[in-house]
C-alpha positions in Angstrom: -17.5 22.1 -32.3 -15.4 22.1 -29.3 -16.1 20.1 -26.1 -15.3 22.2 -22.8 -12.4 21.1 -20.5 -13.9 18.4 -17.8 -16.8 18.3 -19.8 -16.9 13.8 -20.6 -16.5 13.0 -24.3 -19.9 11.6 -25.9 -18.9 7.8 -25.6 -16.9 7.9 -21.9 -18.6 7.8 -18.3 -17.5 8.8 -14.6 -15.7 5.7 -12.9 -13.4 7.0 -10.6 -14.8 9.5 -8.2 -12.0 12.0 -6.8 -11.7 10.4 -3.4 -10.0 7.3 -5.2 -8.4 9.5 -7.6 -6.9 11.7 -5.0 -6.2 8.9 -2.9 -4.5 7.5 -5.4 -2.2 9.6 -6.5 -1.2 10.8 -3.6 -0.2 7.4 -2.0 2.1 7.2 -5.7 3.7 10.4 -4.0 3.8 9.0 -0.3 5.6 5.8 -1.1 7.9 7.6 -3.6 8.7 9.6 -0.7 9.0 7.0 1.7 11.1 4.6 -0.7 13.5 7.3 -1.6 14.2 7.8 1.8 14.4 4.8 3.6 17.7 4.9 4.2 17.9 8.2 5.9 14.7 7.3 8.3 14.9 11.3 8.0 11.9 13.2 9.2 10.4 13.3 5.3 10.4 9.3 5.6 8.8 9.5 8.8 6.1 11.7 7.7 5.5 10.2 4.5 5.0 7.1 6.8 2.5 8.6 8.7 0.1 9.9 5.3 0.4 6.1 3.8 -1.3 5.3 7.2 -3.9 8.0 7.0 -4.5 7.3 3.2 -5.2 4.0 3.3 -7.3 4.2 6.6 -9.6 6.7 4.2 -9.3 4.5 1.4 -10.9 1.5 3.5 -13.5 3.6 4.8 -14.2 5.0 1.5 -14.3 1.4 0.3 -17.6 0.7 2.6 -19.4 4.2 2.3 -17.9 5.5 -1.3 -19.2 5.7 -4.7 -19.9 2.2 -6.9 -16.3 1.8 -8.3 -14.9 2.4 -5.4 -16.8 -0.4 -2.7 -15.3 -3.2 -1.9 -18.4 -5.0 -3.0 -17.7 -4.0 -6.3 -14.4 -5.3 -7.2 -13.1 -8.0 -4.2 -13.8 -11.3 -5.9 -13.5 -15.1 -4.5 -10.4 -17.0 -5.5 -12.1 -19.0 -8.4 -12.9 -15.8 -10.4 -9.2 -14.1 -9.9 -7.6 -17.5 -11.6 -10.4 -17.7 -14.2 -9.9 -14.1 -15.2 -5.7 -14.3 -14.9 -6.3 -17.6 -17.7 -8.3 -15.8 -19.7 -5.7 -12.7 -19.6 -2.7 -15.4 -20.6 -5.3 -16.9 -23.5 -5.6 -13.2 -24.5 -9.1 -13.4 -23.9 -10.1 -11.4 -20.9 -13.4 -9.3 -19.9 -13.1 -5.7 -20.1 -14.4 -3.9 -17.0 -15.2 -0.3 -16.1 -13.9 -0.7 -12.4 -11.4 -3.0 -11.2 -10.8 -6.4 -13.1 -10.6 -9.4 -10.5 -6.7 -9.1 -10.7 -6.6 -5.3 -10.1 -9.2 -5.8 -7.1 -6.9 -8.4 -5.7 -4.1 -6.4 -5.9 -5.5 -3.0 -4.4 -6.4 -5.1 -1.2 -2.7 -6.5 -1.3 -1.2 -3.4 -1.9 -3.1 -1.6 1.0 -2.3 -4.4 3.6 1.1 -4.2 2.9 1.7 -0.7 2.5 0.0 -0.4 6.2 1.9 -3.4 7.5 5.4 -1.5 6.4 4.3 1.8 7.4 3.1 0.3 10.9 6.1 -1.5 11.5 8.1 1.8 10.6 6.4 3.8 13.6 7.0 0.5 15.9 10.5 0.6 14.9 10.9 4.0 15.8 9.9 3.6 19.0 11.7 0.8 19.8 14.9 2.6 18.4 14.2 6.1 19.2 11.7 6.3 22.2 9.4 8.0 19.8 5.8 7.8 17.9 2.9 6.6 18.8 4.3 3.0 19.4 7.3 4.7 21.9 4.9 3.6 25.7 4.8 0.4 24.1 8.3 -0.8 22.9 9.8 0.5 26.4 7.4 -1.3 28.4 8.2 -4.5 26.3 11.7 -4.0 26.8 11.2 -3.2 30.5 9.2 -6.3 31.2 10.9 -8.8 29.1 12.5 -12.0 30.1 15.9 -12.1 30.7 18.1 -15.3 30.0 19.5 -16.2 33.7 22.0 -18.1 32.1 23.7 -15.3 30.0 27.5 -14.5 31.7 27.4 -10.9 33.3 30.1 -9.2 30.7 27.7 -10.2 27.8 24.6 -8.6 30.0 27.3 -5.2 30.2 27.8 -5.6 26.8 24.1 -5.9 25.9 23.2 -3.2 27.8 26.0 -0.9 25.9 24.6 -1.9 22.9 21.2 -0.9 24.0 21.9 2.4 24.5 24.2 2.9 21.8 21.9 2.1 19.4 19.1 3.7 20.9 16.8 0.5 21.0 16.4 -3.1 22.0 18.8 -5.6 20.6 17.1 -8.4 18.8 13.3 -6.9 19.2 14.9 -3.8 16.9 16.5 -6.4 14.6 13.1 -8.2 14.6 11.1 -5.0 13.7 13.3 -3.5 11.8 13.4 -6.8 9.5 9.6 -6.8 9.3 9.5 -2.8 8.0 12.4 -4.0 5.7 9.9 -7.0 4.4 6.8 -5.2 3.7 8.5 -2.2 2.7 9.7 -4.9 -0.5 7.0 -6.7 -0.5 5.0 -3.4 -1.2 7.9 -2.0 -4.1 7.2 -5.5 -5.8 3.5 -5.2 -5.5 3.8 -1.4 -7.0 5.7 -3.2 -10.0 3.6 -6.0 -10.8 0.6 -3.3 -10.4 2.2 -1.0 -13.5 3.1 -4.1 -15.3 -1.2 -5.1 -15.4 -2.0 -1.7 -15.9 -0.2 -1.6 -19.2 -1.1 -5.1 -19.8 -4.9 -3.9 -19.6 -4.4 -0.7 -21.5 -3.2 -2.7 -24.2 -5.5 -5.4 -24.3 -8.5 -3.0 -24.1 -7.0 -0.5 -26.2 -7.3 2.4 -23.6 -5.5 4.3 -21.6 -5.8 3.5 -17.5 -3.6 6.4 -16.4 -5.2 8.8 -18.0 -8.3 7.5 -16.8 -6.9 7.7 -13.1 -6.4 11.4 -13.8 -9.5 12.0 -15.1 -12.1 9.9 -13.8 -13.5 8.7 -16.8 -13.3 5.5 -19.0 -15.0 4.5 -22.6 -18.7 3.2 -21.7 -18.4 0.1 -23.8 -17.9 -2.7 -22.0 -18.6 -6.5 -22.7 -19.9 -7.5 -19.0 -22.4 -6.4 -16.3 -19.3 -4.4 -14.9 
């Protein structure tokens, strides 16, 4: 006998609704995106900068109103239980569980604040740098409005100014900004890494296959907790 396609084998169950699924995967292609062309700060980066921001904005709504893999409630744990559960991974010894482990939940909120925090920073960079975005009013006000230092010699305010408009932005607040984007934008690449390395870690452990189970939503019932 032959089970339909998308029909659940006999032993697995629905985790992963396709909000997070499609979420997921499409952040994977956003941040590719993004990543790939970070040096360019071409129009593709921009853009993919902007659906990182929209994604996660979803995901965190969908983390309060989703389905029960998907809350919050389900998979944010205190401090005490993320170390417990990474010295029981070391031992070899950890829980299996349906949704997010204590580690994985820890990391999906990392990974979502810093993949907003780089994408933010991105858009306030651009508008301190090209007078565009959504950040653009703001950076030129700043820049309008800030203090300058009285004690600076006139050819190095000329200078300045030169530089300002040659580069399209505002001297050290661009540097600053532009350092920040820089930051999370590693921060987030190094996150993404450790992320693949505890999803193979757990596929092995368990003995099942987590991307797949990304793809399609379902994992094998068994499971030695209340999770």
């Amino acid at each position: 006998m032959t089970i339909p396609e998308g029909t659940p084998f006999p032993n697995e169950i629905r985790v992963w609704d396709p909000v997070v699924r499609i979420f997921h995967w499409s952040l994977v292609a956003s941040f590719t995106i993004a990543w790939l062309t970070g040096e360019e700060e071409s129009r593709p980066h921009v853009l993919a900068g902007y659906a990182v921001i929209g994604l996660v904005l979803i995901r965190v709504v969908w983390g309060f109103i989703g389905t029960k893999y998907a809350r919050f409630r389900d998979f944010v744990y205190p401090p005490s239980t993320v170390l417990a559960y990474a010295r029981e991974m070391l031992a070899g010894k950890s829980k299996r569980y349906l949704g997010h482990n204590p580690l994985g939940g820890m990391m999906v909120i990392a990974l979502l604040l810093s993949l907003l925090a780089a994408s933010v920073t991105g858009l306030v960079l651009q508008g301190a740098e090209e007078g565009a975005g959504p950040f653009a009013a703001i950076t030129v006000s700043t820049s309008v409005t800030a203090p300058t230092v009285i004690s600076r010699a006139v050819a190095d305010e000329v200078e300045d100014e030169d530089d300002k408009e040659n580069n399209g932005g505002n001297g050290e607040a661009d540097e600053t900004w532009k350092e920040l984007h820089e930051f999370f934008a590693n921060l987030s690449l190094l996150l993404v890494v450790l992320h693949i390395a505890g999803v193979m870690v757990g596929s092995l452990a368990h003995r099942e296959n987590l991307v797949r189970a990304m793809l399609t939503g379902r994992k094998r019932a068994e499971t030695d907790d209340r999770h």
